[in-house]
N, C-alpha and C positions, 0 to 999 in steps of 0.2 A: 849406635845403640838408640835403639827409642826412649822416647817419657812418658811416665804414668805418670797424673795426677790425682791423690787419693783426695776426697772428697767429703762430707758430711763428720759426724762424730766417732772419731774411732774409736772401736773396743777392744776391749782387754782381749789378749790370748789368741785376736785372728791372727791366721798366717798368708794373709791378701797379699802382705808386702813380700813375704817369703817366695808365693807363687808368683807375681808378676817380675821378682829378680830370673827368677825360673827360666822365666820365658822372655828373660833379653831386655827387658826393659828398667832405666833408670827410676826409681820412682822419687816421687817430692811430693811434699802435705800443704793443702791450700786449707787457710783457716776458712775463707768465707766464698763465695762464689766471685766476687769482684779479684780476691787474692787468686782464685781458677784462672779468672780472664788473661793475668795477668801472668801467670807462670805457663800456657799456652803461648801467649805472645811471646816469650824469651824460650819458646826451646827452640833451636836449630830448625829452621826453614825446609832440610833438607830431609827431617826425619818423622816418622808416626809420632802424633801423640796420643794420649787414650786420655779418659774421664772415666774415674769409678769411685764409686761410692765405697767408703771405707767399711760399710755394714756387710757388704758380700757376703752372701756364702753360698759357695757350690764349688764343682769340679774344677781340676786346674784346666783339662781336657776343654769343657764349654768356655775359658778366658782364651784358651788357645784360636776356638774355633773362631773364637766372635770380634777377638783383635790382633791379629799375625796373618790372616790370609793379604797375601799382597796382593789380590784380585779385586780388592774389591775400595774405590778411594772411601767411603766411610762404613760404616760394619757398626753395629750392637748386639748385646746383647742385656737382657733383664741386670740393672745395676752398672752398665759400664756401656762406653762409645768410643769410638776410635776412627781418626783420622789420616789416611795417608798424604804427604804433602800437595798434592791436586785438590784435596780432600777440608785442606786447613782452612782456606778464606771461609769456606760456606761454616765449618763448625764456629769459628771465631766471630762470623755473625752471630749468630745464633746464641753464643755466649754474650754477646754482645746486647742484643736486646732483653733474652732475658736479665740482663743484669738491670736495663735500664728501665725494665717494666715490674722491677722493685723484686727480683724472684728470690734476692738475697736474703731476703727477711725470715723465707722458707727452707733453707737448705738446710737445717736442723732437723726437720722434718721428714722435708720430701727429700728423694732421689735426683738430684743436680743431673748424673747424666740421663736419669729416664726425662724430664722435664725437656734438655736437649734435643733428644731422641724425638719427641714429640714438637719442637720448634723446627726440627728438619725437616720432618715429615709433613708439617702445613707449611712448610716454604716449596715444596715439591721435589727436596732431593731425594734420590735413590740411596737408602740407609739398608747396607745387604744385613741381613738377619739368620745367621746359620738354624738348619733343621738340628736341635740339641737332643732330641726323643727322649731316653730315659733320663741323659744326662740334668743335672741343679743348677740353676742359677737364678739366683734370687737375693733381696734386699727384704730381711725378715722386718716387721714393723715393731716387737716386743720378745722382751725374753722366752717366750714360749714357742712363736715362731720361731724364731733364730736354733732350737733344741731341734723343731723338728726336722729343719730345713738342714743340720749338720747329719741327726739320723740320714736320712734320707741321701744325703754324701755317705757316709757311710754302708749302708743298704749295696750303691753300686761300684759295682768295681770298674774305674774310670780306664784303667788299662785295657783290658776287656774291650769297652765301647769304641776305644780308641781302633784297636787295630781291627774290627768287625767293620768302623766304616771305610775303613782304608779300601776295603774291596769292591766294587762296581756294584752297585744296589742291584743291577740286570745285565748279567754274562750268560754267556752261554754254557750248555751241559757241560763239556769237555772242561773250560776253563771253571766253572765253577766248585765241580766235584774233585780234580783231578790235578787241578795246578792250584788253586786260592787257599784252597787249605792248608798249605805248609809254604807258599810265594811269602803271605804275608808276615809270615815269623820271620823270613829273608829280609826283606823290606824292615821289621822293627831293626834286627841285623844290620844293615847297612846304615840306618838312622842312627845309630848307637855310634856309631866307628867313622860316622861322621861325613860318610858316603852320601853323595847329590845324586839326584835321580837322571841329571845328566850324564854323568861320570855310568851309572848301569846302565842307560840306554844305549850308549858307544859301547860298552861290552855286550850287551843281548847285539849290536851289529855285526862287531867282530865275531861272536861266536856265529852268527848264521856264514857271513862270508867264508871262515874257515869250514863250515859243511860246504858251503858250494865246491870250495877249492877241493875237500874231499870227493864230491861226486865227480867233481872234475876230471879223478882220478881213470873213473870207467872201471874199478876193482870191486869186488865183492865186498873186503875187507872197506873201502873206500864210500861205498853204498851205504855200511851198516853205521858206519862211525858218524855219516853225514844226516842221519836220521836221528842216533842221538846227540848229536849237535845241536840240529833243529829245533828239537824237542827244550834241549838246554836251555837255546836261542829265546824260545819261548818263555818259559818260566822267566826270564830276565824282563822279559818285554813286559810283563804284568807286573812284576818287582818293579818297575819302576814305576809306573803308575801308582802303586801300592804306598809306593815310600814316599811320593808327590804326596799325596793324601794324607797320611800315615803324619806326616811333618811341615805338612802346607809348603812346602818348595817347590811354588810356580814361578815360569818365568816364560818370558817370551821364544830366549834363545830352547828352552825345554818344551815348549809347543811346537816350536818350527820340529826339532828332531823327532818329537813324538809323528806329527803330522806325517812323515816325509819316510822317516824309519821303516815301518814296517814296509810298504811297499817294495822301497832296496832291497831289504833282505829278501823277503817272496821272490822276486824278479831276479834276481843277481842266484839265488838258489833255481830256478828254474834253468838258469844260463849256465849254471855247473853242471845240472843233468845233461842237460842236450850237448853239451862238451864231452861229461862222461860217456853218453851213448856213441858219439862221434869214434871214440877214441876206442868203441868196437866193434866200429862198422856199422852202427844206425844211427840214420842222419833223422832226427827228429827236433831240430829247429823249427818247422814249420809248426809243429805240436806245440812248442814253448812257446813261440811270438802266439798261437792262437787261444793259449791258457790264459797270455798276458793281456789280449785283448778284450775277453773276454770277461774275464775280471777287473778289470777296468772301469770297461761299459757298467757291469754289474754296480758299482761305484754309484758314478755318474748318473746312474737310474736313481738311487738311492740320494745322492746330494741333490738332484733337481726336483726330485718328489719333494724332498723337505723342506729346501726352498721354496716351493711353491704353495708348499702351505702352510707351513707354519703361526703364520700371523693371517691365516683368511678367514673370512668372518663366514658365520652360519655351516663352520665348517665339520656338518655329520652326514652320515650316508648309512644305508642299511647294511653295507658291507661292513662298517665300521661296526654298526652295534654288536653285528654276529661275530665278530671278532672278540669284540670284548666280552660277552658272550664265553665264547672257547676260551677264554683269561681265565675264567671262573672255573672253570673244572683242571685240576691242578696238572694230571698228565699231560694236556695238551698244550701247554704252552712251553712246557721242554721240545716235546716232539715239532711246534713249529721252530723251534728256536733252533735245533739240529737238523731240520731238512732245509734249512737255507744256507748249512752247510758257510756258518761264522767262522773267523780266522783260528777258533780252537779246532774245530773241528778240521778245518782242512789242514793246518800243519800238520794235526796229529796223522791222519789219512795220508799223507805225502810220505811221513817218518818213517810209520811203518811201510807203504808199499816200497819208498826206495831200498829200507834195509833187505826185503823180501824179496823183489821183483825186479822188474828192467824200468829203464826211464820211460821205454815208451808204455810199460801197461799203467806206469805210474800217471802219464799224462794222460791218457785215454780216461781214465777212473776220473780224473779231475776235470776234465772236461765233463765229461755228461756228469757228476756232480755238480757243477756248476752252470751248466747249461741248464739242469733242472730247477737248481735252486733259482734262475735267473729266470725261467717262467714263471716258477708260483711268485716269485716275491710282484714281477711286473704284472704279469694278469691280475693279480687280486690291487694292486694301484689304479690299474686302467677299470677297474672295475668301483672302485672308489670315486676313482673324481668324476665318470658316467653319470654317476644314481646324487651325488652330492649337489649341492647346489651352493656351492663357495665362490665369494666377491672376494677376488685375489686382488690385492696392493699393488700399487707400483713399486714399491720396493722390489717385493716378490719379480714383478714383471723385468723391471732392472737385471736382478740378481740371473733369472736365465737368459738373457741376454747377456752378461757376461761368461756367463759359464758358456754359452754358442760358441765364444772368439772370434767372432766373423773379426775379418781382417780390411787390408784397404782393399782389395779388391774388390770384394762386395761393398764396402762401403761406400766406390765409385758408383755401384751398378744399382745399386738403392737409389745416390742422388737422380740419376737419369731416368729410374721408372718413374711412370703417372702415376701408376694404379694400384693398388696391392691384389694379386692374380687368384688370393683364395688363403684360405685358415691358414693359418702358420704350420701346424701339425699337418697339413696334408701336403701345403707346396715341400714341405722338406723333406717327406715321406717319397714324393714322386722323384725330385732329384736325386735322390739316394739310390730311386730301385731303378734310375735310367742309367744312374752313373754306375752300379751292379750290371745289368744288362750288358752297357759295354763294353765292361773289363771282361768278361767270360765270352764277349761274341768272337774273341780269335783273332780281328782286325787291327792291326799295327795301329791304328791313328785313332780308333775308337773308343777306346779310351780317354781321348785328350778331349773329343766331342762329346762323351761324358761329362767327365769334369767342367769343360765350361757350363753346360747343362746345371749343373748341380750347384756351380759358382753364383748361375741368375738364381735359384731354389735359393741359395742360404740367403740371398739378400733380400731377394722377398720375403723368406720365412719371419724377418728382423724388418720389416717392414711398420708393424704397427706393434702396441704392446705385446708379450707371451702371457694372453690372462687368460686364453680359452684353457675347458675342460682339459684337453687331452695336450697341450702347449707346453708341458715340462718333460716330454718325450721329445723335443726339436734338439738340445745337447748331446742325451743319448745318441741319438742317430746321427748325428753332425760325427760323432768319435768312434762312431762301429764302421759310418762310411770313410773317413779318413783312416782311421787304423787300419782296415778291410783292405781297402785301397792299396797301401806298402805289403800290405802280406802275402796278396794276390799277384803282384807285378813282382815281388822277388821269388815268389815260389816257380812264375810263369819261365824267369830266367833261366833257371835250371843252370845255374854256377855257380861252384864255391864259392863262399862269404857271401853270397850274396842274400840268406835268410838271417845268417846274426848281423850285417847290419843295416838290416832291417829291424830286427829287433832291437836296436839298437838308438836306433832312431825315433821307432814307437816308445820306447822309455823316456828319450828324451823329453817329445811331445807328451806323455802321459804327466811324466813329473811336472811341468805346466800347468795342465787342466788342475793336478791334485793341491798344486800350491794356488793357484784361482780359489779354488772350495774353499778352503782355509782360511784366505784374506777375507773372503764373504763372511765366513762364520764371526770371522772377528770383527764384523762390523767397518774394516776396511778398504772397504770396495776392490774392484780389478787391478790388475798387476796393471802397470801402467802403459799409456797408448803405444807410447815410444817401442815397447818390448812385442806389441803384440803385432805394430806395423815390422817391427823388425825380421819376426819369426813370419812374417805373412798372412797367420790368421790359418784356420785352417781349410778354407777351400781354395787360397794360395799356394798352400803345399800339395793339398792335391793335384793343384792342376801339374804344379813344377815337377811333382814327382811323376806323371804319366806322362809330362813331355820329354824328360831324361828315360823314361823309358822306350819310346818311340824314337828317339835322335842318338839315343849310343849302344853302343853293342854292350850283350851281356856284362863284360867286365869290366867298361867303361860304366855301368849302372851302377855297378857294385861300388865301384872307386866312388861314385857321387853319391851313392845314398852315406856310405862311411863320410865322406867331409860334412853333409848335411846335416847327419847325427854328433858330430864332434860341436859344428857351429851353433846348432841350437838348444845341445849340450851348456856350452858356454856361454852364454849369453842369459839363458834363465835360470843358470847356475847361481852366478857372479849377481843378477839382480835379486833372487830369492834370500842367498845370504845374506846381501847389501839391507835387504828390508826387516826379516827376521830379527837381525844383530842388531837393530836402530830403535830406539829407545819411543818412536810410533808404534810400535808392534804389538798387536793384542796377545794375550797370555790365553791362547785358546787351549782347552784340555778335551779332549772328546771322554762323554762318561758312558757314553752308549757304544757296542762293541760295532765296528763296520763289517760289513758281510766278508 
């Protein structure tokens, strides 16, 4: 249980103490601000304290917001502050001088925790501050305030506001119109009955895997039911976000799943159709491993643009204003928001054609939706960082360089160059279209002359910072040429098993890059050296994968790409968990929908 400590002159009739039992928290009454310092010091080391002024009044909603988010080690809001234990030494400073700078004299008066509030904020700590919009929260100074300040509690309905922000401030058409409207009453649902947004996000999993299994099936009956699975699959997958929100129950191990989640389902439902279709005589694996790659990339495009800019200064462009721009007239930012064809949309598109159609018109459809939505989004980026003139960070530069994963190989081939050969974005560009060239020219060994080819590209590309214009397209292309790479040399095969494990493998490698993104976001830098030497890096496995294709016959190929896909399966399986589950792990929630 946490501790409140109420604060200043209590009054008659408030229900402060009512609400803060509400919301889990022990409370205790400090006569003066010295008695404050002193009942912070005696609660439990291991647990939140908060500071609020006994005069409050406002929503139970805005206390919720402003002291329970466990994201955040200190949090305020108007009349109250809150401490999570990382959080404690800096507030008990802080209590500490104002005690000693005489602030006791005034806590009749003033607001104890806004005073706080204000010795944190000139010592330079990060005090997070929830957006409360309509919601009240305030420290009225006289009877007449304090009337109007409960009107005005009164006025809003705190229920209301609550589950409104539960939903994604910016989703997409499909999810917004079509699943948030009745998800979120789900989500208060499961919040009531005491349900974790954990606990539904293992079920939105299990419901997608039981559609895969259904497609699996290759029946019509088997088709339809896997569509509305999906569809099901979905609504949970937003439920749970919803109920995160809706209850502030963030957590680390619930980032890692969120993170991680939805791509298994996509991917593991693409691997039931191409089973299904198998299982009626069309072989359309090569369409799934290409949907999978594809979308990926589309990803990756997406995590290295942001990375790249986020934090860059001077960072506008004329593409940018006309964009915002087309913000301003209200149809149009649905219609962009649906031709880039986001995770609502394309479940819903997959649900229906599977119920409807074959796997293969299904993937075809998904491809060129996705191939299209994968130009507009990238041509209007390359058209961004072109016309902008942004001084990109070393962080930023860091951050794609991690996302690259150059491995030792290149790392070898770095130390021994002199020189760096040319832009980061072109040397990796050219290694890319030499290592393409070879795989398609037909010659058993040209391939492997490829690949070393593109092995010299990745290290030079990692040669000097990634701060040029166009330098956050080097990961993209590092992951379309290595994915490309296993698709091309198992479709080349032409034997059984040998496209799913292929795809198999690319899932592997993808689930990697995807948990890379995620450490980044959370401020945790790259999965660690040990894992990435282990797995080789990725123009490592390029190379290994066209020399196993050059040195064994077909199904000798097939047998090594399956152990390759098992080994690097496990390996950043067993370390994803191991980090996720460890109490370093940031609490990342994504509030933006990914493509």
């Amino acid at each position: 249980m946490s501790t409140a400590i109420l604060t200043g002159q209590p009054v008659p009739g408030s229900s402060i103490e009512g609400d803060l039992r509400s919301l889990g928290f022990d409370v205790r009454v400090a006569v003066d601000a010295a008695d404050a310092e002193r009942l912070v010091a005696e609660a439990p080391c291991e647990q939140r304290v908060a500071l609020v002024d006994a005069r409050f009044v406002g929503h139970v909603h805005a206390l919720r917001l402003g002291l329970t988010d466990p994201r955040f080690p200190l949090a305020a809001v108007p009349g109250a502050v809150t401490a999570q234990p990382e959080g404690r030494v800096t507030l008990t400073r802080a209590l500490a001088r104002d005690n000693s700078a005489g602030g006791g004299t005034a806590l009749a008066v003033d607001s104890l925790p806004d005073r706080i509030v204000t010795a944190l904020a000139d010592e330079g700590a990060e005090v997070y501050r929830p957006e409360l919009g309509s919601l009240v929260a305030a420290v009225p100074a006289d009877p007449q305030a304090r009337n109007e300040a409960r009107q005005a509690v009164a006025d809003v309905d705190d229920e209301a506001v609550r589950l409104k922000s539960a939903v994604k401030s910016r989703d997409g058409f499909f999810t917004t119109h079509f699943i948030s409207p009745y998800s979120r009453y789900l989500a208060r649902w499961c919040a009531r009955r005491g349900l974790t947004p954990n606990q539904v996000t293992t079920a939105s999993l299990i419901t997608a895997l039981i559609a895969a299994a259904c497609a699996a099936t290759g029946t019509r009956g088997g088709f339809v039911a896997a569509g509305v699975l999906l569809i099901a699959s979905f609504v949970l997958d937003c439920t749970d976000g919803q109920l995160a929100r809706y209850s502030l129950q963030y957590s680390t191990l619930g980032a890692w799943l969120d993170a991680t989640f939805d791509r298994a389902k996509e991917y593991a439902y693409y691997a039931g159709l191409a089973l299904g279709a198998a299982r009626g005589g069309d072989d359309v694996w090569a369409l799934a491993l290409g949907a999978m790659i594809l979308q990926t990339c589309r990803h990756v495009v997406d995590f290295s643009f942001n990375e790249a800019n986020h934090d860059a200064t001077a960072n506008t462009s004329p593409t940018a204003a006309l964009s915002d721009k087309l913000d301003s007239v209200g149809w149009t930012v649905w219609v962009r928001r649906m031709i880039v064809l986001p995770i609502g949309e394309r479940w819903a598109m997959i649900a229906v054609l599977t119920a409807a159609t074959t796997p293969r018109i299904t993937f075809y459809a998904l491809l060129i939706g996705c191939a299209f939505a994968a130009t507009y989004t990238t041509a209007g980026r390359v058209l961004r960082s072109l016309t902008r003139k942004a001084q990109r960070t070393d962080r930023a530069a860091q951050a794609l360089a991690d996302l690259a994963d150059n491995g030792p190989l290149a790392g070898v081939l770095t130390r021994v160059a002199r020189a760096p050969l040319g832009a980061p974005f072109l040397v990796a560009l050219a290694g890319t279209v030499v290592l393409a060239v070879a795989l398609f020219s037909g010659v058993t060994w040209a391939p492997v002359a490829g690949a070393v080819v593109y092995a010299i590209a990745a290290a030079q590309a990692l040669y000097r910072p990634l701060k040029g214009a166009l330098d956050w397209l080097v990961p993209p292309l590092f992951r379309a040429a290595e994915y490309g790479t296993v698709l091309i040399l198992a479709a080349t095969a032409d034997v059984n098993g040998a496209l799913p494990a292929a795809f198999g493998l690319v899932a592997a490698v993808a689930y990697h890059h995807y948990d890379t993104v995620y450490r980044i976001r959370g401020n945790a830098g790259a999965p660690p050296a040990w894992l990435v030497r282990a797995i080789g890096g990725h123009e490592g496995r390029t190379l290994l994968v066209t020399v196993l294709a050059a040195l064994l016959t077909a199904s000798q190929f097939t047998v090594a790409l399956t152990v390759l896909a098992v080994a690097v399966a496990l390996l950043v399986l067993v370390e994803s968990i191991r980090f996720w589950v460890s109490a370093g792990a940031p609490a990342v929630h994504d509030e933006g929908e990914p493509a």
